[in-house]
Wavefront OBJ file of the C-alpha trace (Angstrom):
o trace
v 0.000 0.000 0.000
v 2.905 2.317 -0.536
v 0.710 4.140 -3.413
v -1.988 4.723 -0.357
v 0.689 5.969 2.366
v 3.133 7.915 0.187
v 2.355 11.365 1.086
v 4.928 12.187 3.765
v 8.019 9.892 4.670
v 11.321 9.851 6.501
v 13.824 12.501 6.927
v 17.106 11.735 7.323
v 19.558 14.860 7.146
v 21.921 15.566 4.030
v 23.553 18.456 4.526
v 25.199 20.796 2.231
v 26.487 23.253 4.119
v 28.346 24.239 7.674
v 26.404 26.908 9.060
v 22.948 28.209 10.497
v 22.383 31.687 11.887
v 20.610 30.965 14.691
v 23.092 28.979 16.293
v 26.556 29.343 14.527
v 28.674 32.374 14.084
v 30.448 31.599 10.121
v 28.668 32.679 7.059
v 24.423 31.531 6.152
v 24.507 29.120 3.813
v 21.447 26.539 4.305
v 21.066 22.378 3.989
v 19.064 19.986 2.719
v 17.307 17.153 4.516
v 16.759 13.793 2.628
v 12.923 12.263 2.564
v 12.403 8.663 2.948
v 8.998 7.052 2.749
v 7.803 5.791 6.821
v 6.895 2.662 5.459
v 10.190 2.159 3.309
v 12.815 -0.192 5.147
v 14.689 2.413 5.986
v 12.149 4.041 8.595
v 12.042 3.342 12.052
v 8.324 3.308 11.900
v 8.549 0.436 8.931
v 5.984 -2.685 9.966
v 7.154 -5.589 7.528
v 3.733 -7.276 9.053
v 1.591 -4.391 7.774
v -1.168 -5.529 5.162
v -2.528 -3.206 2.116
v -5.653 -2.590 4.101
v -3.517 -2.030 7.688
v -1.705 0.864 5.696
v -5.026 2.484 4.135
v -6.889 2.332 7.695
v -3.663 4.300 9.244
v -3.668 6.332 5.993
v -7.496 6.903 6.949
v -6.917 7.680 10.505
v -4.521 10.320 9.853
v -6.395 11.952 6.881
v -9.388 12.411 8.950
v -7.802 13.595 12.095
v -5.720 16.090 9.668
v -9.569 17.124 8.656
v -10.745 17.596 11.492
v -7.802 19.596 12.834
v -8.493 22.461 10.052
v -11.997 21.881 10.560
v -11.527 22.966 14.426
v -8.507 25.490 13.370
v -11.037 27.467 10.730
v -14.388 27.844 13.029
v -14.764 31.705 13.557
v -13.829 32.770 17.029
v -10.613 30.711 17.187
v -7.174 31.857 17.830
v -4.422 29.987 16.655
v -2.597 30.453 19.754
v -4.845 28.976 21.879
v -4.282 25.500 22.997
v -7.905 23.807 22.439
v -7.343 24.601 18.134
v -4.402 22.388 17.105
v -3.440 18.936 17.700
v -0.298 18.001 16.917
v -0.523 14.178 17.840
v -4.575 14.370 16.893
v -4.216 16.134 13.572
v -2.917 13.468 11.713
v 0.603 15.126 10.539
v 1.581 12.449 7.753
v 4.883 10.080 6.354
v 7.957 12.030 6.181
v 10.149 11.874 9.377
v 13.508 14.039 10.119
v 16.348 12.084 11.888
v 18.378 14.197 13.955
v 20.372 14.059 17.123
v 19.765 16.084 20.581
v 21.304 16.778 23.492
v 24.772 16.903 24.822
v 26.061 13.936 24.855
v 23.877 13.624 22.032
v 21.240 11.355 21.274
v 19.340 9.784 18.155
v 15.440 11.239 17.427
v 13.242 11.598 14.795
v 10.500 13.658 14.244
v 7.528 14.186 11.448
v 8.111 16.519 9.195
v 4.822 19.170 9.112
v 4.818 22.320 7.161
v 1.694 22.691 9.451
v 2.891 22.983 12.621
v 5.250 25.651 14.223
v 7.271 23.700 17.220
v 10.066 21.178 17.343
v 8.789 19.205 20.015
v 9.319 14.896 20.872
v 7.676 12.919 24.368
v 10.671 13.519 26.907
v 10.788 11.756 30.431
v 9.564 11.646 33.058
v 6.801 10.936 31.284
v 3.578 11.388 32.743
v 1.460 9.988 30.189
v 3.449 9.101 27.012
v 2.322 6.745 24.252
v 4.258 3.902 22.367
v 7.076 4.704 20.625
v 10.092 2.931 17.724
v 13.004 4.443 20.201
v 13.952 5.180 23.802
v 12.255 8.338 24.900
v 14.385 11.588 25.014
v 15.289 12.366 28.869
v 16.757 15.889 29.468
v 18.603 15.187 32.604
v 20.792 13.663 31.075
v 21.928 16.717 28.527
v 24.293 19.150 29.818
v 23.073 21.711 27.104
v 18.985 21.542 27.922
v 17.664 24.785 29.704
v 14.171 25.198 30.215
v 12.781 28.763 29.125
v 11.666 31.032 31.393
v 8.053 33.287 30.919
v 9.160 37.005 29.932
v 11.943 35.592 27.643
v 11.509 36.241 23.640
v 11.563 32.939 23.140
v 8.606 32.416 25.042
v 6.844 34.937 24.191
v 7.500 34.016 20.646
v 6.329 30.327 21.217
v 2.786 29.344 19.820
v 0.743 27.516 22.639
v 2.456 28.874 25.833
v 1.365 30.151 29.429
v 3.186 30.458 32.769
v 3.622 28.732 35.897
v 3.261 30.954 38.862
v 7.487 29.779 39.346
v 7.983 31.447 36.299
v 8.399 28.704 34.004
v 7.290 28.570 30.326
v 4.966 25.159 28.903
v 3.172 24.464 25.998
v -0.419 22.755 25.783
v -1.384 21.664 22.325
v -4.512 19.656 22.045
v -7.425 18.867 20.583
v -11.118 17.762 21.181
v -10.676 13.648 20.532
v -8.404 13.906 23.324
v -5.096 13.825 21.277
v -2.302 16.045 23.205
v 0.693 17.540 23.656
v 2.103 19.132 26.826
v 5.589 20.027 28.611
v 7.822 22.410 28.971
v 9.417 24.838 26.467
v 13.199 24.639 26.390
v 16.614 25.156 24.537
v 18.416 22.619 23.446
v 21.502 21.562 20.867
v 20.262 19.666 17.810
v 23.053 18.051 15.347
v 22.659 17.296 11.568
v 24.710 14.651 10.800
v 27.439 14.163 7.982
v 25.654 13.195 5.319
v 29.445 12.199 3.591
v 29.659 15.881 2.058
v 29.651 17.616 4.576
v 30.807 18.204 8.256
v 28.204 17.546 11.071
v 26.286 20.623 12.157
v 25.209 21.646 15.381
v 22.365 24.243 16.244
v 22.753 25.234 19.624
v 20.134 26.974 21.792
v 16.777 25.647 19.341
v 13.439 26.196 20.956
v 11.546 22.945 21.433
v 8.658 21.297 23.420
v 9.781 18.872 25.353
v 6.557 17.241 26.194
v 6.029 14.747 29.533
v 1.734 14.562 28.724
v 1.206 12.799 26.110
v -1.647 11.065 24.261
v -1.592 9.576 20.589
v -5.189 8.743 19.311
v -3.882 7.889 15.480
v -1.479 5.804 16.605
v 1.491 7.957 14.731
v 3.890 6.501 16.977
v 6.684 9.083 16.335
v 8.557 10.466 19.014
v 7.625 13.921 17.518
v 7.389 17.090 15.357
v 9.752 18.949 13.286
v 7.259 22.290 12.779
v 8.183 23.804 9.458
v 5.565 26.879 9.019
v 6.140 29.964 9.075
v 5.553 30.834 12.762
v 9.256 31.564 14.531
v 9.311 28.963 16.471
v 9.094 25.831 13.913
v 12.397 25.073 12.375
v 12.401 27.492 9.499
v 11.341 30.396 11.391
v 14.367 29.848 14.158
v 17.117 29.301 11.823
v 15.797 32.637 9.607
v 16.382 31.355 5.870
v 14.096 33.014 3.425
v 13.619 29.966 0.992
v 12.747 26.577 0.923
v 12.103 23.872 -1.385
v 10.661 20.360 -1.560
v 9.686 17.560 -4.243
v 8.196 14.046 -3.060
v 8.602 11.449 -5.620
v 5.647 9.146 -6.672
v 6.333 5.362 -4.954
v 7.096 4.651 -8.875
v 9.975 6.630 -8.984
v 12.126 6.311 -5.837
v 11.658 6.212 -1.461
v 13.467 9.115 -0.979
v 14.104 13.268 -1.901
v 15.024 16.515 -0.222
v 14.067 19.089 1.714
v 15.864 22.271 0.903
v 16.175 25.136 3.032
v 18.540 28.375 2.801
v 21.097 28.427 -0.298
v 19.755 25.203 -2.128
v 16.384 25.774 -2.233
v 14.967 25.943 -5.299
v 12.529 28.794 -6.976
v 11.801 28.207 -10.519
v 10.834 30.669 -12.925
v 8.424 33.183 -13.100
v 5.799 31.121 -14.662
v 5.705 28.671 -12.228
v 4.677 30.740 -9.212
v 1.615 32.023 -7.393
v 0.809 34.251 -4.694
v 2.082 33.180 -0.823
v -0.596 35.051 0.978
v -1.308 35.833 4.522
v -3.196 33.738 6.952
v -3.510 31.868 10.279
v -0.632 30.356 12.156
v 2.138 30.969 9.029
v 0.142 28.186 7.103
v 0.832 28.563 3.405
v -1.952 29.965 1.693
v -2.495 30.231 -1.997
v -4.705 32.033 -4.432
v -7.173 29.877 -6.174
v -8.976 31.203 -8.744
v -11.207 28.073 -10.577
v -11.004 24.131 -11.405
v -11.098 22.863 -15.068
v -12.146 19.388 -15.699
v -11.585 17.829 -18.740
v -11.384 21.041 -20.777
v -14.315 22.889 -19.371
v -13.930 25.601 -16.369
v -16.348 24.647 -13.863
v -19.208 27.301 -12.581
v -17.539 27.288 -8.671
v -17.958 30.711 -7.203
v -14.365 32.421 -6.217
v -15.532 32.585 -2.375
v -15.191 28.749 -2.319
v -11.799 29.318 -2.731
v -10.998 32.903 -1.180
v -10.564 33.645 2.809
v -12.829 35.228 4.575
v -12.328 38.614 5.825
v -12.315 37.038 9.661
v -9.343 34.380 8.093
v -11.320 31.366 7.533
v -11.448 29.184 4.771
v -9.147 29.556 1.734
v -6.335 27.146 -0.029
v -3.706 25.813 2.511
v -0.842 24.129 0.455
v -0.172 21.440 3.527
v 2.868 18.647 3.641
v 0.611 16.644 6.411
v -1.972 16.516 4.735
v -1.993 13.410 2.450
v -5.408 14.402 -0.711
v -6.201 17.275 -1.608
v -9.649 18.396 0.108
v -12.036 20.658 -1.887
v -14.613 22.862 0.380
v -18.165 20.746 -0.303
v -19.979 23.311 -3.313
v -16.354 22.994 -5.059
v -16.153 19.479 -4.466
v -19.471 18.496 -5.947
v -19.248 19.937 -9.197
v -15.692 18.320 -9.964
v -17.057 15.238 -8.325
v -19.699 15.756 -10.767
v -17.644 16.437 -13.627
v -15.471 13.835 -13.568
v -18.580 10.888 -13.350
v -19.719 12.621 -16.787
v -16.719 12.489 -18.230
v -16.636 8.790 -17.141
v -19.849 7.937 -17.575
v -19.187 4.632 -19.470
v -17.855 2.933 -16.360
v -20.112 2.444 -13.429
v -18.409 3.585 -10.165
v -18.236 1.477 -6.932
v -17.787 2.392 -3.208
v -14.347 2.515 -1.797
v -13.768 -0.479 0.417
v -11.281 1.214 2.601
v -13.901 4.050 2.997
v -11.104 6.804 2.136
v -11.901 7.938 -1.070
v -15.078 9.364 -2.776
v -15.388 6.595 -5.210
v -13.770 4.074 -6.967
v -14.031 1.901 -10.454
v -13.629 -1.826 -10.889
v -13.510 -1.902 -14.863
v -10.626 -3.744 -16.786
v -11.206 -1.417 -19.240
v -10.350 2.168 -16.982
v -6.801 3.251 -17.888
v -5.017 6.366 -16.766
v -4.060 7.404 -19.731
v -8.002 8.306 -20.490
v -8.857 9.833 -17.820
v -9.912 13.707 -17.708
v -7.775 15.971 -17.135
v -8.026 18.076 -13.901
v -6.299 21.579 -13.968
v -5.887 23.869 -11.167
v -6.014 27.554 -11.818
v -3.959 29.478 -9.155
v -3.233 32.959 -9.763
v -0.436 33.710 -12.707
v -0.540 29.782 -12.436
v -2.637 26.831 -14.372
v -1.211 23.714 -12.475
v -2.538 20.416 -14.644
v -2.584 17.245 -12.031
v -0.759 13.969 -13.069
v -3.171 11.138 -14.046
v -0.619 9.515 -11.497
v -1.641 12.330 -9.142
v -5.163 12.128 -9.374
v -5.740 8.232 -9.137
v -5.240 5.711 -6.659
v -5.487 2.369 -6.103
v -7.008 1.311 -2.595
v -6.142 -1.962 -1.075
v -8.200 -3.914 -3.174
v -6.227 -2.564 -6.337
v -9.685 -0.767 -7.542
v -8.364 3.017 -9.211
v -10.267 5.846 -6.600
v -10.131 9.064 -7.113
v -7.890 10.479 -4.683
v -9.794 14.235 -4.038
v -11.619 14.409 -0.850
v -14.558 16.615 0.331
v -13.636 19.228 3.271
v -15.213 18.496 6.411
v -15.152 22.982 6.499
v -15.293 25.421 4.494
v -11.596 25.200 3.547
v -9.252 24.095 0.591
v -6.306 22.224 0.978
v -3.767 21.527 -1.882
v -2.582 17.977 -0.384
v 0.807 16.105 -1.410
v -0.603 13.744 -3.514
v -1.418 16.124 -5.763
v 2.035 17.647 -6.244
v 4.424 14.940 -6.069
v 7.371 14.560 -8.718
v 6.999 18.545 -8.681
v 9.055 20.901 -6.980
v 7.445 23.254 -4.593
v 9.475 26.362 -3.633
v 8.611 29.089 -1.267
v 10.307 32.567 -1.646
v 9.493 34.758 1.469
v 11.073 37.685 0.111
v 8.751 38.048 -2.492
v 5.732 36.101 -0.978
v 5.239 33.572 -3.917
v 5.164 29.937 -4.519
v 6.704 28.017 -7.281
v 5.173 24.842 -8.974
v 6.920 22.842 -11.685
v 6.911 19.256 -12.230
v 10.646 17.705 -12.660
v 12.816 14.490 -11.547
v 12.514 14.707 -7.371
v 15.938 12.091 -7.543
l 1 2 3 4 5 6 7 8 9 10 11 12 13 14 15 16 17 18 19 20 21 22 23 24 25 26 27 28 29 30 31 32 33 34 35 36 37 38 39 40 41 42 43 44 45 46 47 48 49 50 51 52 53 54 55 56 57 58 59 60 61 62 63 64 65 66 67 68 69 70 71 72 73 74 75 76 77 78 79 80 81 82 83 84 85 86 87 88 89 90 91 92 93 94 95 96 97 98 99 100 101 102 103 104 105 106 107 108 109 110 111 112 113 114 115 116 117 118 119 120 121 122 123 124 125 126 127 128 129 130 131 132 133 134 135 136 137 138 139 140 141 142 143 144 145 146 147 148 149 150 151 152 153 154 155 156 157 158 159 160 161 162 163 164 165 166 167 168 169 170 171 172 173 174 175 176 177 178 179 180 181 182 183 184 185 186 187 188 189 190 191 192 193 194 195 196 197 198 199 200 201 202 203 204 205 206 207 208 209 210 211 212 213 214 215 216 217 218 219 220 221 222 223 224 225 226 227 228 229 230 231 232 233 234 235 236 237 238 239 240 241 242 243 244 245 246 247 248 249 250 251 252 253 254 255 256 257 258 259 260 261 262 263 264 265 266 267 268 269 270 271 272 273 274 275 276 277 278 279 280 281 282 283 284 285 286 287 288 289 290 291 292 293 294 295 296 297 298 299 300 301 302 303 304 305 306 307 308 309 310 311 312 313 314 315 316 317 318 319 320 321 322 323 324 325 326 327 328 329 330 331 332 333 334 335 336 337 338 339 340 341 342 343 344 345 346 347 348 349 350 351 352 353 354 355 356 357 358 359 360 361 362 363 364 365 366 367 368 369 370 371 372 373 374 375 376 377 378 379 380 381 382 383 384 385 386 387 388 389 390 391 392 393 394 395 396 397 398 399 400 401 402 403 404 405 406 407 408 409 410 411 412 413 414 415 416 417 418 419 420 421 422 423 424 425 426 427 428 429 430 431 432 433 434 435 436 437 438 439
């Protein structure tokens, strides 16, 4: 079921260069971090018992939590900032995973990779209530180089999800309403990138993290954590102050592994490849959506499907945990619409693994004649990969892999953008989109 699954993976550091500004006095330069699928080998979270249909039901776990998380994170009245909005174990972050070390003497970790979240955070002892995980939980007594923050510092006050002890002591609460959670104590700690054989070892001393000692996993993720990669400054990209970064995930056809980029080799491709990066809530990345064409024809979906409100809710979120696409429901009925017309020679079944809107059991249904789906983003016309649109569940029937929102929101999934590279440019707010060899 790697087709299923293949949406985020493991990262396991490459770098390519010495430096960070945060934490190192020589020149900026940047890295890159290498991908690998969770349920390659390779991962520490790889289950060699794990059937098809055990991988789409963990696949369906996560995708609906990740729903519901946006769902709770867009209902007017919310703040992202407060601690009942986001759930970091609960929302269902995805397959890519960052290997890194922590602590002095330093240890081995791993967290998932989430363009969606804004800490660095892992389950630390003593654990109050901590959930199952692939590797020895992190303990912080034994690091010479862990300080815990204190309230009135900038780094907690800079911190997403904090409040104060009466002692003077910054935590973090992050949780959400299926009882998923996250809490601990905000800290500074050393974090080491390791020689990738390029490149010398890199240490980043003095990193904000969580360092959480309440725990509770309700999707059964069992990762020891979070590398946050919005654009909030405390995820990873927001501490370490580079203005670009890069990705491209490879379809399970064409490899286990890519790169992150971030800093120097990041990669921005032309000018008519990129959109708008607009503002929204909790430095998500937002895009400007203007229509959907299927097969040919522009369909008649009103722009305020598509646009925010003037409160900040709703709108496209381009989102590495989140695994399909998910079209608000007026936008999602006419392309689900469209696309049975254009197929209306082969009858459509129900999804067995209950994931995806529907499905076709026909020997006769081949990619290759499928309709094409086309998203128009501002300066942009993105066409999706038949590859990228399709699926095959676990009983090897082709589904299409577009889900209805649970909200009134838009999310531009991974599925739907792999063997392309996606670069953002902060400078100049935009996005870049261009399909090319992720190798």
């Amino acid at each position: 079921m790697a087709s299923s699954t293949l949406i985020f993976s493991l990262i396991a550091l490459i770098l390519i260069i010495t430096t960070i500004p945060h934490s190192m006095s020589s020149p900026v330069q940047g890295f890159a971090a290498r991908l690998i699928h969770r349920d390659s080998p390779e991962s520490p979270l790889y289950n060699p018992a794990a059937t098809r249909a055990h991988l789409a039901q963990s696949t369906r776990r996560r995708t609906i939590a990740r729903q519901n998380y946006f769902n709770r994170l867009m209902s007017s009245g919310n703040k992202w900032g407060s601690s009942l909005i986001s759930a970091t174990l609960g929302q269902g972050h995805g397959d890519f995973i960052m290997q890194y070390k922590i602590g002095t003497p330093r240890v081995d970790t791993f967290g998932i990779f989430d363009t969606g979240s804004s800490l660095i955070w892992m389950q630390c002892e003593p654990c109050q209530k901590c959930y199952m995980q692939t590797i020895p939980i992190y303990d912080p007594a034994k690091s010479e180089s862990y300080q815990k923050v204190k309230c009135g510092s900038v780094e907690c006050s800079t911190t997403a999800y904090t409040s104060c002890t009466e002692d003077g002591e910054c935590k973090y609460r992050i949780g959400y309403q299926d009882g998923s959670l996250t809490e601990g104590d905000i800290a500074t700690e050393t974090l080491m990138l390791e020689d990738d054989g390029l490149s010398g070892n890199v240490n980043l001393s003095n990193m904000v993290i969580g360092c959480g000692h309440y725990n509770v996993d309700t999707v059964e993720d069992y990762s020891p954590g979070v590398v946050g990669l919005s654009r909030e400054p405390s995820s990873l990209v927001g501490q370490i102050g580079f203005r670009h970064v890069s990705y491209c995930i490879p379809s399970e056809d064409k490899g286990n592994w890519s790169s992150v980029k971030i800093g120097l080799p990041a990669v921005i491709t032309e000018e008519n490849t990129q959109t708008p990066m607009l503002s929204g809530k909790g430095g998500l990345y937002y895009l400007s959506l203007e229509g959907i064409s299927v097969d040919g024809a522009r369909l008649n979906i009103p722009r305020s499907v598509f646009d925010m409100t003037p409160e900040g809710d709703g709108g496209v979120i381009m989102d590495s945990g989140t695994s399909f696409t998910l079209i608000a429901p007026e936008g999602f009925g006419a392309v689900k619409q469209a696309v049975l017309d254009a197929l209306s020679e082969f009858k459509p079944v129900e999804d067995s693994d209950k994931l995806y809107p529907f499905c076709y059991d026909d020997g006769r249904f081949k990619l290759e004649t499928t309709p094409g789906i086309v998203f128009h983003f501002t300066r942009l016309d993105f066409p999706l990969a038949a590859g990228n649109t399709w699926i095959r569940n676990s009983q090897g029937h082709f589904c299409l892999a577009i889900r209805e929102s649970v909200g009134n929101f838009n999310i531009f999934g991974l599925y739907q953008h792999r063997n392309a590279n996606v670069g953002f440019d902060f400078n100049n707010n935009i996005v870049s989109l261009k399909y090319t060899d992720c190798q």
